[in-house]
C-alpha positions as CSV (number, residue, x, y, z in Angstrom):
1,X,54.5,-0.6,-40.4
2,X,56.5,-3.6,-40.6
3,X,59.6,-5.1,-42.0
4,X,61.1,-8.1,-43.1
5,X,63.5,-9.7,-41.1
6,X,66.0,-12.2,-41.8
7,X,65.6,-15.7,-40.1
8,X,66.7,-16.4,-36.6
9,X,69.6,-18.3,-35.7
10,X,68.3,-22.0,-35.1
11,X,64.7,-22.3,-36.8
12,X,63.6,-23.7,-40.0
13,X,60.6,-22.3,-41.0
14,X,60.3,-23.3,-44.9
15,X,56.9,-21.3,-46.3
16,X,56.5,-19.4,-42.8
17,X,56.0,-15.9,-43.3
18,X,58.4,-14.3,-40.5
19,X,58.6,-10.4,-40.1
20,X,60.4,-8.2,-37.0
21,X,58.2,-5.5,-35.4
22,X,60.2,-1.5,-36.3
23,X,58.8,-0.7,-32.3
24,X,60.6,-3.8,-30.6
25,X,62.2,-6.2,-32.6
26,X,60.1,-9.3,-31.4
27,X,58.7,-11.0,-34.6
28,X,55.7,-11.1,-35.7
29,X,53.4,-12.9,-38.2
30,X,50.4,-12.1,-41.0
31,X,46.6,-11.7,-39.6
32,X,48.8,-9.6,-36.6
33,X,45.4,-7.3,-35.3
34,X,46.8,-5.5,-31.9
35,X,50.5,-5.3,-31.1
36,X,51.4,-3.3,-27.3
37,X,55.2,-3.7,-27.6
38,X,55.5,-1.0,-24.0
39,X,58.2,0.9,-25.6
40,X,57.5,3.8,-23.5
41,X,53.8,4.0,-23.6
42,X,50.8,1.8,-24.2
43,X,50.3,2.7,-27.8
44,X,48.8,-0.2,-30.0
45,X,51.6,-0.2,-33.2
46,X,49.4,-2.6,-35.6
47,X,45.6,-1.6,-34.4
48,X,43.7,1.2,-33.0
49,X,43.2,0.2,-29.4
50,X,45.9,2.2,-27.5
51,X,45.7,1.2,-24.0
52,X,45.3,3.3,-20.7
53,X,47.0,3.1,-17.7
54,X,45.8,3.1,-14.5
55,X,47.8,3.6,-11.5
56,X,51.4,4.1,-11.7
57,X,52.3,1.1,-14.2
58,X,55.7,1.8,-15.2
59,X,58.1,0.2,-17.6
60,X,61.5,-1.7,-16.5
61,X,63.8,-3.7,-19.2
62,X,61.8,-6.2,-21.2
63,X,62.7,-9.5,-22.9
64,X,62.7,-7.3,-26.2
65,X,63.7,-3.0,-24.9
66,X,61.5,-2.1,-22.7
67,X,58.4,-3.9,-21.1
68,X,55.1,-2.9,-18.9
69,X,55.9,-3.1,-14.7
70,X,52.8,-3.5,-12.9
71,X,52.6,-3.0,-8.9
72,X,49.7,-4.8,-6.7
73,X,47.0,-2.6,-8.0
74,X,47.9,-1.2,-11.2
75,X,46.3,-2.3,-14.5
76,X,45.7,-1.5,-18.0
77,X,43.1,-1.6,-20.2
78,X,42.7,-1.4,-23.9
79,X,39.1,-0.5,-24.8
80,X,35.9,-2.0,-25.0
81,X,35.7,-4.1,-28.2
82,X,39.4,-5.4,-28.5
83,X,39.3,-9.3,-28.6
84,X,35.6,-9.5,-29.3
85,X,36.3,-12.6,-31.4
86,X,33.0,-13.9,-32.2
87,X,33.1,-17.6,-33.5
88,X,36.8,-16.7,-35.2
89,X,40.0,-18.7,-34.3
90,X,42.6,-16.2,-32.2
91,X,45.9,-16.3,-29.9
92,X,46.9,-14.1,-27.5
93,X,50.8,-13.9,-26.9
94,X,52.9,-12.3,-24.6
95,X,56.1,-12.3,-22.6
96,X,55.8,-12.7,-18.5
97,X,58.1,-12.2,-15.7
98,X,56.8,-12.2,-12.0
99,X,58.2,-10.0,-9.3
100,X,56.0,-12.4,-6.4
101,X,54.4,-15.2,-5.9
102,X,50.8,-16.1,-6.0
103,X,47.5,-16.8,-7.8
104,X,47.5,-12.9,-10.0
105,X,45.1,-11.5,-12.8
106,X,47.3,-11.6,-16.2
107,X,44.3,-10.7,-18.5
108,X,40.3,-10.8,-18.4
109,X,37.8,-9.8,-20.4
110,X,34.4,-10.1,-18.3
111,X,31.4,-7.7,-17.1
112,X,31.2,-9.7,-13.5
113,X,33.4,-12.4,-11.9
114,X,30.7,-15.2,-13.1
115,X,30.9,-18.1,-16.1
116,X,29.2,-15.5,-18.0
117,X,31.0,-14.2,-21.9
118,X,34.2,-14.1,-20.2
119,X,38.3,-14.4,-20.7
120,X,40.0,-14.9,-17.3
121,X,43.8,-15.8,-17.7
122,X,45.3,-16.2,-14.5
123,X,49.0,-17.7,-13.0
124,X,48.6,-19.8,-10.0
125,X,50.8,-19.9,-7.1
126,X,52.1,-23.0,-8.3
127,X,53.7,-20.6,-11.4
128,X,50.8,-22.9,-13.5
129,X,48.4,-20.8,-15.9
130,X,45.1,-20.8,-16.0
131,X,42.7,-20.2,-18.8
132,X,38.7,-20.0,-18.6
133,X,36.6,-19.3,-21.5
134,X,32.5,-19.1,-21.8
135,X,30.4,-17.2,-24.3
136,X,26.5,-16.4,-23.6
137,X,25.1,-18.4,-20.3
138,X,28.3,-20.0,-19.9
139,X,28.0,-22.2,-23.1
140,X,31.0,-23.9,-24.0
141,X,32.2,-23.0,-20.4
142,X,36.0,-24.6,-20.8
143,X,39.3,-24.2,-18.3
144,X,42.4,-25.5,-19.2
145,X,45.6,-25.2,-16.7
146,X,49.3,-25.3,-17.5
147,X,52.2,-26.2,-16.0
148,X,54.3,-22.9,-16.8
149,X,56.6,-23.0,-13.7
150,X,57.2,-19.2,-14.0
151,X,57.4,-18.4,-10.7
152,X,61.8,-18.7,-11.4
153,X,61.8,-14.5,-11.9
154,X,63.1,-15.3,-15.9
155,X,60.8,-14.3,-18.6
156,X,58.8,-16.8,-20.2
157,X,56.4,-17.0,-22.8
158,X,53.1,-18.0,-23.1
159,X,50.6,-18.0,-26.3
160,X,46.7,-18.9,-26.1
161,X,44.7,-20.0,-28.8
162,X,41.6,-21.2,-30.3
163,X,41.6,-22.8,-33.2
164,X,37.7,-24.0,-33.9
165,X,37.0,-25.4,-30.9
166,X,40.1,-26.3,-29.7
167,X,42.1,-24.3,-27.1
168,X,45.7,-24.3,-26.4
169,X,48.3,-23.0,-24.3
170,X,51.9,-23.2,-25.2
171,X,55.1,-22.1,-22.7
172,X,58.0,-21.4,-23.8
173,X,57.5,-22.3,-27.7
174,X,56.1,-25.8,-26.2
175,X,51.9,-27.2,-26.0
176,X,51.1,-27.2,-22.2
177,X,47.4,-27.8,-22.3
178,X,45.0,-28.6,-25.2
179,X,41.4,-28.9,-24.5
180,X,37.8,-28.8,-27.0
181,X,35.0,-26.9,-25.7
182,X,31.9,-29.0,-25.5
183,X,30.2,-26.5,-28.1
184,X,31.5,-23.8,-30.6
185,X,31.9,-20.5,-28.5
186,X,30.9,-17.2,-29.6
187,X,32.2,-14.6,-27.7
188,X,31.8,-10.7,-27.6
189,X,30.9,-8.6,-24.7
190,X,31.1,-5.0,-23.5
191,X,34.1,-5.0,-20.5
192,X,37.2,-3.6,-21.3
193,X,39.9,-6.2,-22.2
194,X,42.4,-5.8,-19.2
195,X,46.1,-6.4,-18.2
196,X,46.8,-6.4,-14.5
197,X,43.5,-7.3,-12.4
198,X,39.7,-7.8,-13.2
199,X,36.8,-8.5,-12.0
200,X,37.5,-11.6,-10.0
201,X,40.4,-10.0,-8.3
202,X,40.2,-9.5,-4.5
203,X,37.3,-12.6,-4.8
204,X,37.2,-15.5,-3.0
205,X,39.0,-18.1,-4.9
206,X,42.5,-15.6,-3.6
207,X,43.4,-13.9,-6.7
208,X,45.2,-10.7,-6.5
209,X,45.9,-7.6,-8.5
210,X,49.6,-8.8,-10.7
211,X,53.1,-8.1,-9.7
212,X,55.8,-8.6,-12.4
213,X,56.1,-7.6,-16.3
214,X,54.5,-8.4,-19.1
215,X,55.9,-7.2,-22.7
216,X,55.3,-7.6,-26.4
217,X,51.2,-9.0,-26.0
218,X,49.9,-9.5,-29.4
219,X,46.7,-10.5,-30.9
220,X,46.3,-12.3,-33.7
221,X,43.4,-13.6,-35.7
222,X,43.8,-16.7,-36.2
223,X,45.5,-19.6,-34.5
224,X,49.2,-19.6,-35.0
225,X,51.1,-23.0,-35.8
226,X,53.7,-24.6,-33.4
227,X,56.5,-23.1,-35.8
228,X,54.9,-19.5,-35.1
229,X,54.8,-19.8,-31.3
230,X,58.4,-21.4,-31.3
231,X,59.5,-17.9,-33.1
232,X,57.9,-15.6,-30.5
233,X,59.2,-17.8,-27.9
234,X,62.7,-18.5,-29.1
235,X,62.8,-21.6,-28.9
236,X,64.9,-23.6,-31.6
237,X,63.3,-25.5,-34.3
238,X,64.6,-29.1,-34.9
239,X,64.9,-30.0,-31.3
240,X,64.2,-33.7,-30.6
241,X,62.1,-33.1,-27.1
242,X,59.2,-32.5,-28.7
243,X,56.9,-32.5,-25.7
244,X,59.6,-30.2,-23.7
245,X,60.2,-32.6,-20.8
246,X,64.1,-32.2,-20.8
247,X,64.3,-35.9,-21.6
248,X,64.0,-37.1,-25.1
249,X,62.4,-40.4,-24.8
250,X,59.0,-42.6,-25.7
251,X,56.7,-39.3,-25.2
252,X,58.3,-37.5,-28.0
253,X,58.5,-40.9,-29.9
254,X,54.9,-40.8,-29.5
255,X,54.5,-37.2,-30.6
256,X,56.4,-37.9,-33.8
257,X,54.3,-41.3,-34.9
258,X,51.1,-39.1,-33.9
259,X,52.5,-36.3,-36.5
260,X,53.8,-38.5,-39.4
261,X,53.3,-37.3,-42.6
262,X,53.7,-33.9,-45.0
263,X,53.9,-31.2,-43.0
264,X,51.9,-27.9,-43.3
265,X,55.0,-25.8,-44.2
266,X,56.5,-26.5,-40.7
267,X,55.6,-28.6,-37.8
268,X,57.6,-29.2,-34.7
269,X,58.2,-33.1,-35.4
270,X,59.4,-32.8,-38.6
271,X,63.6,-32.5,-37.2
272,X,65.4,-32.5,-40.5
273,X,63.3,-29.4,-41.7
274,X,62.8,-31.3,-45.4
275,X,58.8,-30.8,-45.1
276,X,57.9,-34.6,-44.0
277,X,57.7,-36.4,-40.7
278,X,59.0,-40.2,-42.0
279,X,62.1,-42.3,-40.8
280,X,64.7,-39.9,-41.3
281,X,63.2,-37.5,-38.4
282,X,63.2,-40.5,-35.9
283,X,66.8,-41.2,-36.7
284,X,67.2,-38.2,-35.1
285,X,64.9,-38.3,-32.5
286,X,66.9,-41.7,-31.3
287,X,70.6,-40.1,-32.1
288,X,69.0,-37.5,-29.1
289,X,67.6,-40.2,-27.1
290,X,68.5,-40.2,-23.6
């Protein structure tokens, strides 16, 4: 069950359909198909893929009540056919706090630690996250890595997507890392879709078992637009550093030009919220300029 909420302070979101979970009170958005908000257990609140814990994963104050604590060793999983995707578009959301440092299992769905039908998200030691993604025989075998910097002990958020065959990873409401697998990707398997370790963990490329928090993961099918993943983030709408580098200069210039036009309800270069990206948003791009 859902409700309606009313708009947060600082976004503009025009035709965007924005609704609060009842469990939580992170928002969420239509084609919403799994929702683990870790309110006190692992229940699913939107599908039917209640998850299991294994080991003593507890729950610790979240970025929205209360969120999942995982130990070295402890994991999740939430059934066998959640996030069988096929050939449709998806993104996977959720909020992340680490408790150590180090190259950790965040999620995987994979029978064997091989570029075979697998999803393997991972955060580096450098705080960076890493993405790899393969359907049958490693076709359209694709890794993308992005500089998240979340090894500070704040939450952050993170959202993957695919939309066609484009994959993306936003942090913190901003793109990170974009890249097009070589060939469409069809994907479905028989492993358990997990949080907290996997098949490649303990292997040699160093990856360990995670330690730290993760709240609120959602599933959705289809690929949310930047306004959507700005909302889960909390990240306000009409800001002029479009590409997030703290500076607001000739990048987001660039990002702007490249986005000119009507927008799609909502698009993160169009500043004055009026539905087109034209003169009047880089008026305020350069009154921001630094």
């Amino acid at each position: 069950m859902q409700l309606r909420s009313t708009l947060l302070p600082g976004f503009v979101f025009g035709p965007v359909s924005l609704v609060a979970s009842v469990a939580s009170g992170q928002v969420t958005f239509p084609d919403l198909i799994h929702h683990w908000p870790a309110e006190g257990s692992a229940a699913d609140v939107v599908g039917a893929a209640d998850g299991t814990l294994n080991g003593a994963v507890g729950y610790v104050a979240g970025r929205f009540g209360q969120a999942f604590d995982f130990d070295s060793g402890e994991f999740i999983t939430f059934g066998n056919s959640t996030c069988n995707f096929g050939f449709e578009d998806f993104t996977l959301s959720f909020w992340i706090r680490l408790d150590a440092p180090g190259q950790m299992a965040l999620f995987t769905k994979r029978p064997l630690c091989v570029l075979n039908q697998m999803i393997d998200l991972r955060v580096l030691a450098s705080g960076d996250v890493n993405v790899e993604f393969s359907g049958p025989q490693a076709s359209g075998y694709t890794s993308l890595q992005a500089p998240g910097m979340l090894g500070d002990g704040e939450w952050h958020h993170v959202a993957w997507s695919r939309s066609l065959q484009t994959l993306e990873i936003h942090i913190d409401g901003c793109l990170a890392a974009t890249e097009d697998s070589l060939v469409p990707i069809i994907f479905s398997n028989s492993a358990p879709f997990m949080a907290g370790k996997g098949p490649c963990t303990g292997s040699p490329d160093g990856t360990v078992p995670f330690d730290g928090a993760l709240d609120e993961i959602q599933v959705y099918m289809r690929a949310l637009d930047d306004a959507e993943i700005a909302a889960l983030a909390e990240r306000p709408a009409g800001s002029p550093d479009l590409d997030c580098s703290g500076a607001i200069d000739g990048a987001d210039l660039g990002f702007l030009l490249g986005a000119w036009g009507p927008c799609k309800g909502f698009c993160a270069a169009d500043l004055n919220g009026d539905g087109v990206v034209d003169g009047a948003d880089i008026g305020v791009l350069l009154g921001g300029w630094e």
